[in-house]
Each structure stands twice: as C-alpha cells, then as structure tokens.
C-alpha positions in Angstrom: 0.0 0.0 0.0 1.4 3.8 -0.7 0.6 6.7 0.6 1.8 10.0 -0.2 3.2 12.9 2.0 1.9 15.6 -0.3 -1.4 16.5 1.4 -2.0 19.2 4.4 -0.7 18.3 7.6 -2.4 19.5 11.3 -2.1 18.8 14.5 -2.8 16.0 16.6 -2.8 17.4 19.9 -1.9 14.6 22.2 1.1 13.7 20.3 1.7 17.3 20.1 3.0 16.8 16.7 1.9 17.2 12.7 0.1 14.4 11.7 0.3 13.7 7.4 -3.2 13.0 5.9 -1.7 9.9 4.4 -1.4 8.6 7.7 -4.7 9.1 8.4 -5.6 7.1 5.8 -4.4 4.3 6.9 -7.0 1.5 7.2 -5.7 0.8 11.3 -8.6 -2.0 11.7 -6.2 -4.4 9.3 -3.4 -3.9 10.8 -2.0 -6.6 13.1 1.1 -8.6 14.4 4.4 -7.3 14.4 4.8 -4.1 12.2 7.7 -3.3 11.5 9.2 0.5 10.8 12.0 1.3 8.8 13.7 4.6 7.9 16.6 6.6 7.8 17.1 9.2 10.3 14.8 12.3 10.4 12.4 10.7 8.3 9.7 11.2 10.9 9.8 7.0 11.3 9.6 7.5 15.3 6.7 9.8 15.5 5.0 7.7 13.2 5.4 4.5 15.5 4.1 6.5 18.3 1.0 7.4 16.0 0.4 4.4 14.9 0.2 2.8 18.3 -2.2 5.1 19.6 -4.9 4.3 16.6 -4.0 0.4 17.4 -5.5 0.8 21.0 -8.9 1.3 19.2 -8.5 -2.1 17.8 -7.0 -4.2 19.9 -7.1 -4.6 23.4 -3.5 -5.5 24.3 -0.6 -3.7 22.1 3.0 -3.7 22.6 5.8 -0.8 21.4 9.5 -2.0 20.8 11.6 0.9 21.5 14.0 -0.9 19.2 17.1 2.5 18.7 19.5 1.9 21.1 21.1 5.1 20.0 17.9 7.9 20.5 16.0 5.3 22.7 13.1 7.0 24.1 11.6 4.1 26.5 15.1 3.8 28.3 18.6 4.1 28.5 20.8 4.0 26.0 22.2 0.8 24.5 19.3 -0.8 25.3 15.7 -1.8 23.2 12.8 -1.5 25.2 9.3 -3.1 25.2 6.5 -1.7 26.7 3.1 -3.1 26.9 -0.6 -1.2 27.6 -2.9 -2.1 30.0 -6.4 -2.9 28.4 -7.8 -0.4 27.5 -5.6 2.4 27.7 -4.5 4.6 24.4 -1.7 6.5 26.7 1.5 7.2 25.3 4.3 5.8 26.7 2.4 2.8 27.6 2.0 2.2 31.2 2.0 -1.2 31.5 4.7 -3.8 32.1 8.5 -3.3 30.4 11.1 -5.1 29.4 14.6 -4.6 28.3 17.1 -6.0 26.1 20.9 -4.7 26.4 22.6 -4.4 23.2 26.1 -3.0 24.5 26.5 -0.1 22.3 24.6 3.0 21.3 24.6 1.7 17.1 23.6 -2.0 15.9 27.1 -1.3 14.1 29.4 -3.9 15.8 26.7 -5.6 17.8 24.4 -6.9 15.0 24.1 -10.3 16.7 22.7 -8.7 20.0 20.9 -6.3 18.4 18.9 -9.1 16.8 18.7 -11.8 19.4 17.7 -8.6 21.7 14.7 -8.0 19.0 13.7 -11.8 19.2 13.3 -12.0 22.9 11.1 -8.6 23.0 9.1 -9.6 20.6 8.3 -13.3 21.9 7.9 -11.8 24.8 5.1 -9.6 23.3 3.7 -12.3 22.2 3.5 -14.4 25.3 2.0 -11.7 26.9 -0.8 -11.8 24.1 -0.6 -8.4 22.4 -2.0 -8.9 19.0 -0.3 -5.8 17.6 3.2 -5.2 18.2 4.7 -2.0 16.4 8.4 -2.3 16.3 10.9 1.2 15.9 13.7 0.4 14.4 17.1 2.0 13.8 18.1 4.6 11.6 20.6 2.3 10.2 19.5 1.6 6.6 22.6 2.4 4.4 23.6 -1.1 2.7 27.0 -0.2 2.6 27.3 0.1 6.4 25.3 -3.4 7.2 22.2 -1.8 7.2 20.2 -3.5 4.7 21.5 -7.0 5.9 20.3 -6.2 9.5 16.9 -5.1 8.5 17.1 -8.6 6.3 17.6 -10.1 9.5 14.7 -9.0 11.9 12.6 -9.3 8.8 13.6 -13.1 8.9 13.5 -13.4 12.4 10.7 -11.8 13.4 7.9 -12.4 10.5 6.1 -9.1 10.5 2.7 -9.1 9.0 3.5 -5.7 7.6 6.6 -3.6 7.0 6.1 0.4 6.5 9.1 1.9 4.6 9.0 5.5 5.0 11.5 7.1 2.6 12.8 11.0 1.9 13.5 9.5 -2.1 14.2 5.9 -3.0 16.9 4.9 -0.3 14.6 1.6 0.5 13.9 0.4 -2.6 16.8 -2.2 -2.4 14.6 -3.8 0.9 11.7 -3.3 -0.5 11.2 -4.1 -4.1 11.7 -8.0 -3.0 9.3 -7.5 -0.1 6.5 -5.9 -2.4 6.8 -8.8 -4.5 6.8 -11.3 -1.6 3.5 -12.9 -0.2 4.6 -13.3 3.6 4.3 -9.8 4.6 2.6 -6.5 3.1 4.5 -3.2 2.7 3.1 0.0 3.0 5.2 3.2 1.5 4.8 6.2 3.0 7.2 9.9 2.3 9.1 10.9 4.7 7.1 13.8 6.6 8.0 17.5 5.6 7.5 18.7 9.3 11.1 16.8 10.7 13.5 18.5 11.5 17.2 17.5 11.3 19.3 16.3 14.5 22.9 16.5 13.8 25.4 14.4 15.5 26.1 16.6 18.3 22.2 17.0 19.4 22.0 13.2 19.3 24.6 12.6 21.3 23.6 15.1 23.6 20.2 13.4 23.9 21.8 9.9 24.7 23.5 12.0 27.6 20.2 13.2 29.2 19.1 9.7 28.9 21.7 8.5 30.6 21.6 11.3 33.2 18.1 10.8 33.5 18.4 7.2 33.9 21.0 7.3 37.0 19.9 10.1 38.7 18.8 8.4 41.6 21.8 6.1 41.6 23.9 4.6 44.2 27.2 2.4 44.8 26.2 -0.8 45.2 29.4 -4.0 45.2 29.1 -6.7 43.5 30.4 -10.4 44.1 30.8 -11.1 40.2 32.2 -15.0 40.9 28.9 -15.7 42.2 27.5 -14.5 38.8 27.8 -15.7 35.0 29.8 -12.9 33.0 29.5 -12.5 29.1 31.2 -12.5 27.1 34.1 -12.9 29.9 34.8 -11.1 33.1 37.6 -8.3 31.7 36.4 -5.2 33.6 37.5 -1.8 32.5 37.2 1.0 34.8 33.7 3.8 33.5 32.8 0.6 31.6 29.0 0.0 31.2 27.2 -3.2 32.0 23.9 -5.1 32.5 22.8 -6.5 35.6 20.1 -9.7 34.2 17.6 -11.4 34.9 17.5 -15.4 34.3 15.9 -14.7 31.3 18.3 -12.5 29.8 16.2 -9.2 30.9 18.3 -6.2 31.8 17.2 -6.0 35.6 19.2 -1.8 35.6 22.6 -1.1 33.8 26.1 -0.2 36.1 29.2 1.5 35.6 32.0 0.4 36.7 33.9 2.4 39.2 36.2 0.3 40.7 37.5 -3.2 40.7 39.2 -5.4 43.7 40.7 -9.0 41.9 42.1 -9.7 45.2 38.0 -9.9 46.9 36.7 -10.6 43.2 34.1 -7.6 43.8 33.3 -4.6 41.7 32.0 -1.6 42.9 29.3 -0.5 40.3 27.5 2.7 39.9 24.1 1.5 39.4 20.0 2.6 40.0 19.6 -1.1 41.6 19.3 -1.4 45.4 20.0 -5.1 45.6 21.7 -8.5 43.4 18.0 -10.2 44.7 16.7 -11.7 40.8 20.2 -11.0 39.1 21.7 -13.9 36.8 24.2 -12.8 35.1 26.1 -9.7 34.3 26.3 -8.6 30.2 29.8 -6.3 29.4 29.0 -3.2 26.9 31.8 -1.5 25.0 31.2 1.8 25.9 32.8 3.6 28.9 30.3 6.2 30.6 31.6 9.3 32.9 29.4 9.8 35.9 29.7 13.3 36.0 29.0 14.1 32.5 27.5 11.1 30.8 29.5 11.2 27.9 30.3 7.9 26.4 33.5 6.5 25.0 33.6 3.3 22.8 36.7 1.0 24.1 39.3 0.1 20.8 
C-alpha cells in the first residue's frame, strides 16, 4: 500500500506533533502482528510508530511498542531496546504497562548486530507471550547497505515475520529492501514519504540526547558492590574502569545497567554505579563496550 506525503498536515494534539493525511488514511482496523518500521534518520519513522500505536488501542485490546534504537532510545537508557506493553484499555503514550529490556552494548547496531537481533527476538516473543495482537516495532536509523544496514533489516525481517513492514523514505533509499518485499506474499509493505514537518538532528544533538538519557536514567543512583564470581559474565569477566554493564535477569532481561567504578581482583568484587538497590533476581552480568563518565555522561567506545 502507498501513501503519499503531499497533502495538508495539522495537529494531533496529544502527540503534540503534525500528523500527514496519508497517515490518516491508513486502514488501522487491518493492521496486526508485528509491524515493522523502517527509515533513515529524520524521516519522521519514530513519531510515526508512536502514531500508529495510539490508533491500534482502538483495535486491539492489548498492544506492545519495541523501542528498538539503542542510540535515541526513548523508553530507556541507551544501548538498550525496550518493550512496553498497555494495559487494556488504555491509548496512553508511553504505555503504562509492564517493560522489558534487552541490552545491546553499544549505542549503534554497528558492531553488535548479533545482540541487536537476538535482543529484537526475545522482546518480541515476549510480546507475544504476553498476548498483544499488535506489536509495532521502531527500528534504527541504520539503513545504508554499505554500512550493514540493509542485511540487519534482512535479518529481523527473517526473524521476526512481521505481518507488515512500512518503509518510510525522503527518495528511493529503501527500494533495495523493499522491491523484493512488495513482491513477496509473507508480509505487506506499506510506503509512506518521509514527513515534511522533521527536523534534522545533527550528530552533536543526538549525542547530547543519549546524555540526558543517561543522566536521567541514573539520577537516583547509588554504589552498590558486586560479588561477580557468584555471577555468569558474558562475554568474559575483563572489567574496565567507567565501563558500562547489565545486571540480568534469568531470562536474559536487563534488571538496571552499572558502571563500573572500581575493581578489587584480590575480593573478586566490583564496585558498580548502578539505580539497583540489591543483586536479589540478578543472573548474570552482560559487558557493553562503551565507557560512561558519571559526571558528564558522555560515552566512550573501548578500541
């Protein structure tokens, strides 16, 4: 299905935001399981996932949002996808209902494409378990072929069997993905332009967003040590001073993320910067590859 981008735009009030016409259009009552969105950035793909979740509500009783950028997440921290789940009956945006989180290690799929898509899996099964029958699924900005994008997007396509795919494009910059998927009977793609109203983030604002985030997120954190022998540490446990780090669940679930601020191999304990209170429910411990100041919240990726 297309739809075009050239109409009048107003304002939907609760989403404080300019809604396209060609969104409206949409015929919301058909659409169900996981939908997928893809764009580049500034293509408007996030607002449009919020959008689209609040018409689902009217549809379904129980829908589920993947916060799936690890790098402008908006549902957590960065480095992390999150999924959030309504409670019946309520349109709200974010959803208020239960939340879980996946860590990926880094703020860009770049590097960790295996976690970023085993990360995606688990969320999604998850959605499902918890019966939402609509499960709208923000993905990263990463869509440049050259840079592993298309072959990621390949990959949750294949992993996660959406029932519909919406492209949303500035030109043609999708058309590699989704030419085959048009033609394809396992899933329906619906085009939409890229919405006039975005405005551009350069580098610098984004990563000055992913440092309120992270402000945000351990504002109310403590020092808390940590027996690690007593814990399973992946990929091994090499700990580097400001590194960041999951504390898990035994399902894989990122209980809070840490930073590491300092480290005793003589009592095997690491003293962690973290919004946790207690180790009660944590499994394991997941290494990231960034390194996180406490004061300023600026990350470094380890070489």
């Amino acid at each position: 299905m297309s739809a075009s981008n050239s109409q009048p735009v107003h304002t939907q009030n609760e989403l404080d935001v300019q809604i396209p016409l060609a969104w409206e259009r949409l015929t919301f009552s058909s659409l169900g399981g996981v939908i997928l969105i893809v764009g580049a950035p500034d293509t408007g793909k996030s607002t449009f996932a919020r959008y689209l979740f609040r018409r689902l509500t009217a549809h379904h009783e129980r829908i589920a949002f993947v916060d799936g950028d690890m790098g402008q997440a908006t549902l957590g921290p960065p480095t992390t996808m999150t999924l959030a789940l309504n409670e019946s009956g309520d349109d709200s945006f974010p959803p208020t209902g239960p939340r879980f989180r996946a860590f990926v290690g880094g703020v860009s799929p770049r590097g960790r494409m295996l976690p970023t898509v085993v990360g995606a899996h688990k969320l999604v099964q998850k959605a499902r378990e918890a019966g939402a029958a609509a499960v709208v699924f923000d993905t990263t900005g990463l869509v440049d072929p050259t840079q592993g994008g298309g072959a990621l997007k390949r990959a949750k396509i294949e992993l996660l069997q959406p029932k519909v795919v919406v492209g949303i494009q500035h030109r043609s910059e999708l058309e590699y993905l989704l030419l085959p998927l048009r033609l394809s009977r396992r899933m329906r793609v619906i085009d939409l332009r890229a919405a006039r109203a975005v405005q551009r983030r350069p580098a610098p604002v984004r990563q000055e967003h992913r440092a309120a985030r992270f402000r945000l997120y351990f504002e109310k954190a403590r020092a808390l040590e940590v027996a690690w022998r007593r814990l399973a540490v992946f990929p091994a446990p090499t700990f580097k001073p400001h590194q960041l780090l999951a504390l898990e669940d035994d399902e894989g679930f990122t209980l809070a993320l840490g930073i590491v601020t300092a480290n005793d191999p003589a009592r095997n304990t690491l003293t962690l910067y973290t919004p946790l209170n207690s180790l009660e429910g944590v499994d394991a411990i997941q290494l990231g590859d960034l390194a996180l100041d406490t004061h300023t919240f600026r990350e470094t990726r380890f070489r």
